[in-house]
Every structure is written in structure tokens, then in C-alpha cells.
N, C-alpha and C positions, 0 to 999 in steps of 0.2 A: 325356426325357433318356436318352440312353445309356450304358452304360460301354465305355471301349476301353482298348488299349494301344499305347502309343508304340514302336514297333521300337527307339528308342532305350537303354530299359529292356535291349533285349538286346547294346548293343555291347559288344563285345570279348568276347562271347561266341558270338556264330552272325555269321557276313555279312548284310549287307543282304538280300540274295537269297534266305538260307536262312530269314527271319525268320516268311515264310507259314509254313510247316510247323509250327512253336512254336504259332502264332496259331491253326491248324484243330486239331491237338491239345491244345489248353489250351480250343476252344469258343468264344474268341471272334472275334465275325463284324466288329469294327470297329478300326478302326488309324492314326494316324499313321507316316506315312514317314521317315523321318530316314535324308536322304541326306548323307553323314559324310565324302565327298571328292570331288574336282573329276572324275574318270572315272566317277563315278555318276551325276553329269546328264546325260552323254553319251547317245542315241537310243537306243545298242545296248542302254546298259545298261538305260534304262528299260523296253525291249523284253521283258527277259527278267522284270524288275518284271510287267508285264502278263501274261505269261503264268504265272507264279507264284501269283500272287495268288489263283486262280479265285474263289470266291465269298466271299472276304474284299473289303470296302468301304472306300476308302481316303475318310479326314474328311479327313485334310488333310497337307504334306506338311512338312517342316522342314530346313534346309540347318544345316552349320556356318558360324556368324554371320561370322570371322574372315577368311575364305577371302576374301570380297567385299562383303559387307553395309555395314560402314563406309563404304569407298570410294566408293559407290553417292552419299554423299553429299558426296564429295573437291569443293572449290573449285575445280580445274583438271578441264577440260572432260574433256581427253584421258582421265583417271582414270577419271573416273565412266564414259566411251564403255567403258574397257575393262571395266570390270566391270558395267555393260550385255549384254554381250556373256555372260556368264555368267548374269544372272539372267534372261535370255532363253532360258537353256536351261531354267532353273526353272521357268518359264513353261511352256513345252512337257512338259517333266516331268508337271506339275499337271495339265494338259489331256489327258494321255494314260491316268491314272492314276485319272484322276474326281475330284481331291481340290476339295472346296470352299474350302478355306482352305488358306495361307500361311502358313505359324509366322512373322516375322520379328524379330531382336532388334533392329535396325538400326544408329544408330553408337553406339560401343562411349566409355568415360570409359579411353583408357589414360592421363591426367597425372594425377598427382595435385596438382589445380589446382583452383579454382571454377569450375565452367564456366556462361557466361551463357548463357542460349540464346535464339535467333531462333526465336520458333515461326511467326510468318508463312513465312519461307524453310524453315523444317522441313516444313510442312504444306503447302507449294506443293509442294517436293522427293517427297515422301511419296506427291502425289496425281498426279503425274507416273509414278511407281511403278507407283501403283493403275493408271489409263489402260494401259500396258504392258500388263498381268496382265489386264486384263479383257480388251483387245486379242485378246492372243494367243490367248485361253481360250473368248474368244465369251461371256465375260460370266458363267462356271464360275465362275471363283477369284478371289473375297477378299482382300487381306493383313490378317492379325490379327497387328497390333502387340502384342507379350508384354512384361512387367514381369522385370526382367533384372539384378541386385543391381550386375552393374558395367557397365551402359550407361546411355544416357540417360532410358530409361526404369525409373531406380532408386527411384523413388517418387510416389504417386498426383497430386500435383498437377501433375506434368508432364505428364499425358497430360489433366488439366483446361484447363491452359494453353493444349493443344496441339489441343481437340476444334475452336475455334470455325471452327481452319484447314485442316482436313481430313474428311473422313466413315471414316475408316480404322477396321476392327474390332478389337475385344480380345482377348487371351490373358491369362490370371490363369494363374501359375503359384504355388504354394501352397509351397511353399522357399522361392524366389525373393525370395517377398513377407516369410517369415520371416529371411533374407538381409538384404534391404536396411533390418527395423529396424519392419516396419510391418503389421498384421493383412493378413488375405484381406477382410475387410470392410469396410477404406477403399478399398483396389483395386475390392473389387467394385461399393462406392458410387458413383465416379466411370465406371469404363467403362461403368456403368448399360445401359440395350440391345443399347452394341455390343457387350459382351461374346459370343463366341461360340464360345468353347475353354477348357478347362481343363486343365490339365497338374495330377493328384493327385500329390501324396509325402507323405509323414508323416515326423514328426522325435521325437525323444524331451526328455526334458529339458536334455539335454547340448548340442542342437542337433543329431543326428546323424540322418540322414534313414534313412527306414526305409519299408517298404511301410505303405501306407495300413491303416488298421487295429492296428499294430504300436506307435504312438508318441501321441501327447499330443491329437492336431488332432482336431477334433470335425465327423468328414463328417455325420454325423445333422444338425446346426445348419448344416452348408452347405448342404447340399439346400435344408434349409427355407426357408433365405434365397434359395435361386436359383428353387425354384418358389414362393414370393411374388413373385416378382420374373417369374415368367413366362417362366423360359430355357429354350428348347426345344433346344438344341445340346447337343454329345459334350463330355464329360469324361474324359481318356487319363490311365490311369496311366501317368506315367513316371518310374522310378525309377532308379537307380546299379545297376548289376552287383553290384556289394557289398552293395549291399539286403537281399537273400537268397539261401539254396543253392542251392535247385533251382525247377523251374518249376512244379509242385506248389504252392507258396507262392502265386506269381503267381494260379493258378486258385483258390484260396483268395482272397488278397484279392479280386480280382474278383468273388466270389458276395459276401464282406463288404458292397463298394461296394452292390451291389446290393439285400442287404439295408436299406441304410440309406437309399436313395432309397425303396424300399418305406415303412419305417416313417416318413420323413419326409411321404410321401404320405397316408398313414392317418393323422398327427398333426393334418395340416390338414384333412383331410374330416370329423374327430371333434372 
């Protein structure tokens, strides 16, 4: 298991582009991409992604869900073709980039309605998706469907309903999952193997998210659950800008994290 962080931790504070530089001075070697608007999919830009980068290793990549992700699964043909069209540059993205996975939040709850869902057509839609991204990727990148407080995937049995019609991977995001009302360890029940990403944040009693280490959530007990459980994939810190001051903090939690995969390792070997 590794630790990373998510470039997203740093928007609205460094550009997409400048987010290497943070990453080699802070030490660490692994990262999510969070590409944050429509001229960052673009070839040129992921161009300059690639040469940025040097020996920082990108796990996987993340788009803003809004922009197109929804639509992707619009009932009108012409919809979904147009933002096709965009997640086809994602695709290329991912493939240029090395990333093994795909954050995806997919469609979003904007009524405030019951919503019934079709998981046969979800999971057909979905694997239509996957097909694209392996497609273009030569069989690189993944999508790992992430638990997301106001999408469809705002709580664990959905994605239980949703396994028998898809082979699509997991994201456990650990807010998220404190968001929508429900532990990390019924999420992590059900995505069961296909779990293969983590997005860390810690929250305090108030609810209020904080860098890992900082607030209430007990990474020492996740580890332990995740290597029971046999997870060999990246775990990214990604937190709010607000999180903390400076980037100092960041390189701190990060040895935290790591401390605690340590002692969860030695808890089980003794």
C-alpha cells in the first residue's frame, strides 16, 4: 500500500501544472491528477502534464464530475455523443499520463426527489464506459466508481445492487462516506476487491474536514482492515485548501499516514 496525494488538495492554490513542484518538494513520489476544467484535457495541456511530472507517478486521474459525467448518461443519444466526445479526451489524458484509474463520480442527484434506479441500464451504460477507456488506453485505465454524498452513488447498497451488472472498480472516499450518513467500513464491505483507490481526509467532531491525522477518523484501524482484506492499491490524501496553512502540514501528514500503515503492519505480524 502506498501513500499519495491528490493535486486536488492543492487547488486554488498552485495550477494544475505547477502541482509537480509541491509533490518533489514535499518527497512525495505518487499522485492523483485532478484535471479541474475543460482546456486541461486538451493534448497541449496534458503535454506539458507529461513533461512536468519527471519522476512523480501518476495512480490515477480525476475530472470535475459536472462539466460532463452526468450527461454521459443523458437518455437522448445526441447528449451522451456530446460528452463522449470529452471523455474521450480523458481517455487520452489517462493513457498519456500512465494513470491506472479513473476517479469517476458519474450521475449526480440534482432533485430533490426519490430517485429509483435501473441498475441493469446503469451497469450496461457504465460497462459501455469501461470498453471506451480500455479501448483507448490499450487496457492501462480502469474507471473506479467513487461514493460521492450527492450522486448516485450516496450509499453502499447502491453500488451492491449495482455489482451483479458491471465489473467497474471502487473509490472509498472517507468524507464522502462521513457526508452521506454511513462508516468507511460498510463502503469498504461492499466494494470488497474492487476497491482500488482511496481518497484520505479526516474531520473533527464538528464535522469539519481536516488533514488526516488532525481529526477523529482512526487510519491505524483502516489499514488494518484494508490489509486484512489484502488491498494492494494507493491511498491519496486529498483534502480542502482550507485544511491547512502551509505545505509543511501536508509532509507531516504524509509521514503520519505512513506511520500508521507501519504500525498496522506490525499489529498483524505480532
Amino acid at each position: 500500500m502506498e501513500i499519495g496525494l491528490s493535486t486536488a488538495s492543492l487547488f486554488s492554490r498552485e495550477l494544475t501544472e505547477n502541482t509537480f513542484r509541491i509533490l518533489n518538494s514535499l518527497k512525495i513520489p505518487l499522485c492523483e491528477v485532478f484535471l479541474s476544467t475543460l482546456s486541461e484535457y486538451e493534448p497541449e495541456f496534458i503535454k506539458i502534464l507529461c513533461e512536468n511530472k519527471k519522476d512523480v507517478k501518476i495512480y490515477s486521474i480525476h475530472t470535475l464530475t459536472q462539466q460532463y459525467e452526468p450527461e454521459l448518461f443523458n437518455i437522448m443519444p445526441r447528449t451522451r455523443h456530446d460528452c463522449e466526445k470529452i471523455f474521450l479526451k480523458t481517455c487520452v489524458a489517462a493513457k498519456r499520463l500512465g494513470a491506472k484509474y479513473y476517479v469517476f463520480h458519474g450521475p449526480a442527484k440534482f432533485k430533490k426527489i426519490p430517485y429509483v434506479f435501473n441498475y441493469p441500464e446503469l451497469g450496461k451504460r457504465i460497462e459501455e464506459l469501461r470498453a471506451i477507456m480500455k479501448n483507448v488506453t490499450d487496457g492501462q485505465t480502469e474507471i473506479c466508481y467513487e461514493n460521492v454524498h450527492w450522486a448516485y452513488f450516496n450509499e453502499p447498497e447502491y453500488f451492491n445492487q449495482l455489482k451483479p451488472y458491471t465489473e467497474v472498480k471502487a473509490c472509498l472516499d472517507i468524507k464522502q462516506a462521513k457526508l452521506s450518513g454511513y462508516s468507511a467500513w460498510e463502503y469498504i464491505s461492499v466494494m470488497g476487491n474492487r476497491l482500488t483507490n482511496i481518497h484520505l481526509c479526516d474531520y473533527n467532531e464538528q464535522g469539519k474536514t481536516t488533514l488526516p491525522g488532525k481529526g477523529i477518523f482512526n487510519f491505524e484501524q483502516l489499514f488494518s482492515v484494508l490489509i486484512e482484506n489484502h488491498y494492494s492499491g494507493a491511498a491519496m490524501i486529498e483534502v480542502y485548501a482550507s485544511d491547512y496553512n502551509g505545505y509543511d502540514e501536508i509532509a507531516r501528514c504524509y509521514d503520519y499516514l505512513n506511520e500508521c500503515i507501519y504500525r498496522a503492519e506490525n499489529k498483524r505480524r505480532y
